[in-house]
N, C-alpha and C positions, 0 to 999 in steps of 0.2 A: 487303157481306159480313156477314153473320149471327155473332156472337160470345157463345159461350154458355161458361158452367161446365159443368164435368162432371155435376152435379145435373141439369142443365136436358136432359142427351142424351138421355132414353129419352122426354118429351115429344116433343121434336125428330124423332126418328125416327118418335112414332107418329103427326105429320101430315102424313109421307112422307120416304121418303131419300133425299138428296140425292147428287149425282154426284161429289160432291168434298167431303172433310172433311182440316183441316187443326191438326191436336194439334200446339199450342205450349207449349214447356217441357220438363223434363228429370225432371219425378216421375214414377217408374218405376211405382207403382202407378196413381196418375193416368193415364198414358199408357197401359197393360197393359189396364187396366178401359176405356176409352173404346173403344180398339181391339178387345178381346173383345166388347165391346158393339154395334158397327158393324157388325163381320162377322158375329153371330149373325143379327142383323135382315137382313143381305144373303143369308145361307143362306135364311132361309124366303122370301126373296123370289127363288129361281132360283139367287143366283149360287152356282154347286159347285166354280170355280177359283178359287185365288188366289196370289197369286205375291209375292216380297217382295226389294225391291233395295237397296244402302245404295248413295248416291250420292258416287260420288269418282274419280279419275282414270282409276280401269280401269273402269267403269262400263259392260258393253256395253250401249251405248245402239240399235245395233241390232237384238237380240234383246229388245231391252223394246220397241222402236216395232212391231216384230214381232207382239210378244207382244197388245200393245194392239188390232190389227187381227185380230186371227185369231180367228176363232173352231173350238174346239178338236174332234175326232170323240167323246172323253166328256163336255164340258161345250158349255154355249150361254152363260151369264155369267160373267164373273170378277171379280176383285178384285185390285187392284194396289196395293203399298204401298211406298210410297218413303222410307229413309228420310236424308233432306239435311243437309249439312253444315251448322254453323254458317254460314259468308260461301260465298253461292252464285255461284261467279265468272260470266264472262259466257258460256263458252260452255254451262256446263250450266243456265244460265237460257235460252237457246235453245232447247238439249234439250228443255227441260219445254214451253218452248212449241210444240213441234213435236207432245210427245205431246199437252198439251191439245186442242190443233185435230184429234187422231184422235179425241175423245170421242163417246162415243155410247150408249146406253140399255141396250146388256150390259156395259158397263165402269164400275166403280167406282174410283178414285184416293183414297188415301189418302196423304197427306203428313205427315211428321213432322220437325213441326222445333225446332231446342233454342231459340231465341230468337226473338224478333218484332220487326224494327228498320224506320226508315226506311228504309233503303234497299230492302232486301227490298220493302216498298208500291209501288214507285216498277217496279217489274219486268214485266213483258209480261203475262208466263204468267199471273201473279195479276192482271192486270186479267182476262184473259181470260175467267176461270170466275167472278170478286167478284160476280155478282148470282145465282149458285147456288151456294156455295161457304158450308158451313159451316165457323167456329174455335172449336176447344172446347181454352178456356185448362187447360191441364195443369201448371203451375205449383204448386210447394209453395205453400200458402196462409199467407200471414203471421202471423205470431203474435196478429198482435190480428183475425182471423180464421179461427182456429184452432178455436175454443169454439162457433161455427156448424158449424163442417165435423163435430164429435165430437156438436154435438146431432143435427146431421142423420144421421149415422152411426149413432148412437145411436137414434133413432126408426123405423128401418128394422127394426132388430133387434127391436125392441116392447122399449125400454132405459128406464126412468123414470128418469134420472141424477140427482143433484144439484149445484147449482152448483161446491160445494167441489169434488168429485169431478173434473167435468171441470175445472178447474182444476190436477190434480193430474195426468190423463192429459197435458194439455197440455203442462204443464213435462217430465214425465217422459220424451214422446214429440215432444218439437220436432225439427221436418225431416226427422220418420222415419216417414210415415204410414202404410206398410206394419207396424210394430211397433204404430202406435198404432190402427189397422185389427185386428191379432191381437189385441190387449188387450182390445177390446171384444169380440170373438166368445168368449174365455175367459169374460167377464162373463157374456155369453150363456149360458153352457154352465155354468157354476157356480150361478149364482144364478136359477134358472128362474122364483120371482114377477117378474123384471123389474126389480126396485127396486134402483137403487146408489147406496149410500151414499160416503160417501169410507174408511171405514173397510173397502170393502170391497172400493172401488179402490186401494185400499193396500196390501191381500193380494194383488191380481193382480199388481199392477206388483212387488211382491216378489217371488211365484212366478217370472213373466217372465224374471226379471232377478235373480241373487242379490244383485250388485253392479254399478251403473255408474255410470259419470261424475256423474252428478248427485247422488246419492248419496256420494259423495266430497267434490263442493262442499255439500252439506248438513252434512257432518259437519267440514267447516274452518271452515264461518258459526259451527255451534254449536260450537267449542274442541273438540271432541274428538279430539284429535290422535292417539290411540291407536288408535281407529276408522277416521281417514281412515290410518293408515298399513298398515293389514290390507287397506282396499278397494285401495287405491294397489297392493299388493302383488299383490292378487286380479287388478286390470287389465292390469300387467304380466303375467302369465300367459298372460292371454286375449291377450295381441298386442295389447293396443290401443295406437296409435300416441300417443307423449308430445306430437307437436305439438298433438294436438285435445284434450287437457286443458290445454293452455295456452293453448288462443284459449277453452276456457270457462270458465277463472276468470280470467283477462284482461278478460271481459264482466263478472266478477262484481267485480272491482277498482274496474271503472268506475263502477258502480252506486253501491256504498259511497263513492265520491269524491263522485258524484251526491248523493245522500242526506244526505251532513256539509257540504256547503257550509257553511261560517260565515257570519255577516252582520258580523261583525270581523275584522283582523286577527287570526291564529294568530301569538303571539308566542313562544312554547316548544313546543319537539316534542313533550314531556311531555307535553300539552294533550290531555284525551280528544277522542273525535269527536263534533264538533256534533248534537246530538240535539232539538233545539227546534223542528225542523219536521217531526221524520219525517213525520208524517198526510200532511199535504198533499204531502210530497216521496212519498212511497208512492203518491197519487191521481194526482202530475203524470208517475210514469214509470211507472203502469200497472202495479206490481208485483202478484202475485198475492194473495189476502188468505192462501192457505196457507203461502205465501214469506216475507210481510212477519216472522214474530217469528222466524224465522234473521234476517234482515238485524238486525232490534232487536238480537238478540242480541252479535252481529258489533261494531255499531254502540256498546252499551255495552260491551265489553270492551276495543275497541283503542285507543292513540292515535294519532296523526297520525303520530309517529315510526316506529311499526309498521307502518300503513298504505303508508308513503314508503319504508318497507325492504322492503315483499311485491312493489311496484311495480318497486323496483330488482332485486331478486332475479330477479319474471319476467323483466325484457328481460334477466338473464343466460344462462335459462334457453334463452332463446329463441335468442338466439346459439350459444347452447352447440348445440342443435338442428342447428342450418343448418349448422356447420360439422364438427361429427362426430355418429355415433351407436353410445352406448355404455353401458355399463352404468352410467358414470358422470350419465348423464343422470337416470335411477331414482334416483340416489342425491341427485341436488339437489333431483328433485321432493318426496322424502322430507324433507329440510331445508327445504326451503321451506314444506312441511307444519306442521313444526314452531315456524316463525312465528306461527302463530294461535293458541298458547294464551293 
């Protein structure tokens, strides 16, 4: 089986399309684009049907083996899109292999599936088609893979980016690359010589965005408590759920533990945060270089004893969470805000 990026599919398709493509992962834009990309190259090639099934217990599996056999009085090809469960039990891996074995040269199969596991490999149906069978990994791309996906992005648009810049889309737009997909075409549309700078990825992601999350953890690194408690206030508005600002400054907690390791005992709480290695503690966890003087900042202002109260505070917070939700929750995020001066 043939395993590609989504970059590598319009290649793919132009040294012919294959009978079977199989989009693994759960990014909606990734997935969206690969699939509008599939079926356009299958329109100019005949296929004028296509038909779309999610696979689960009511699944009529005889109007799909139907459907795969027939050819229709206004169409001659079609296109079939299945989309599968996470864990594909054993009779509807059956199924699948009963449709594979109908395949034939006006039928196109598309499968989509949210994960890619042993077990799955180990399965009929996909032995059956693996030596024609394309996988184009749809997968959020990892952060330290991220600054490729936005150059590449970026160079399509005819984007001359620079490094700080995508640096700044990256943090800004992590796990949202539909947002961070719009950002750039804003670029586009603003600044028509092409050229961005970060100052000027800095007005889009504003515009974008008046206030979000990261912008909130930006403004607790750097002490401004008056700041993050207007953006705090502004998210609450917007609905945004209080669990996912505490799994990302819970990331940001981590960091700064990261970063102060001492190479001595801390024998008073008192004691600021170990600052003698930031450099290299910055190079070994890959922090961005436009992130790093928030963290300095963060990093000279608090001490251990601070850091060991924000730490206690969240898992309150987080409790607090799981077992009710209420206005009282806004109101510890707010105190807990107020730890970082």
């Amino acid at each position: 089986m043939q395993r590609i990026f989504p970059e590598a599919l319009t290649l793919q398709i132009n040294k012919g399309l294959s009978p079977y493509y199989l989009l693994t992962g759960t990014d909606l834009l990734l997935l969206d684009e690969a699939k509008v990309q599939i079926i356009q190259a299958a329109r100019e090639q005949g296929f004028d049907e296509k038909t779309e099934f999610t696979v689960n217990q009511e699944t009529p599996w005889d109007t799909l083996l139907e459907s795969a056999q027939s050819m229709g009085l206004f169409f001659n090809r079609q296109i079939i899109i299945l989309n599968l469960p996470d864990n594909i039990t054993t009779q509807q891996a059956k199924q699948l292999e009963t449709l594979c074995q109908l395949s034939h040269s006006d039928l196109l199969l598309i499968f989509c599936l949210p994960k890619w596991t042993k077990a799955l490999e180990k399965q009929n149906w996909l032995h059956q088609i693996d030596t024609q069978a394309i996988q184009v990994n749809c997968q959020t791309p990892e952060i330290s893979k991220l600054p490729a996906w936005v150059g590449m992005r970026a160079k399509t648009l005819s984007l001359q980016i620079e490094p700080e810049a995508v640096q700044l889309l990256c943090y800004s737009y992590e796990g949202n690359l539909l947002a961070l997909k719009q950002a750039l075409q804003l670029l586009q549309l603003h600044f028509t010589d092409g050229k961005i700078t970060l100052n000027r990825a800095k007005e889009i992601v504003e515009q974008s965005a008046q206030f979000n999350p990261f912008q909130w953890v930006d403004a607790l690194l750097n002490g401004k408590v008056a700041r993050a408690e207007r953006i705090l206030a502004h998210l609450k508005n917007e609905d945004v759920q209080p669990v996912m600002l505490l799994r990302i400054i819970q990331k940001e907690l981590m960091i700064l533990l990261e970063l102060t390791r001492s190479p001595a005992p801390v024998l008073y709480s008192q004691t600021p945060l170990y600052i003698g290695n930031l450099r290299a503690e910055f190079d070994r966890l890959k922090i961005w270089q436009n992130r790093r003087m928030a963290y300095q900042q963060a990093c000279q202002r608090l001490t251990y004893q601070q850091l060991y109260q924000l730490i206690q505070k969240l898992a309150e917070l987080e409790r607090q969470v799981k077992q009710t939700f209420d206005e009282q929750v806004w109101i510890g995020l707010a105190q807990f805000s107020a730890l970082f001066k």
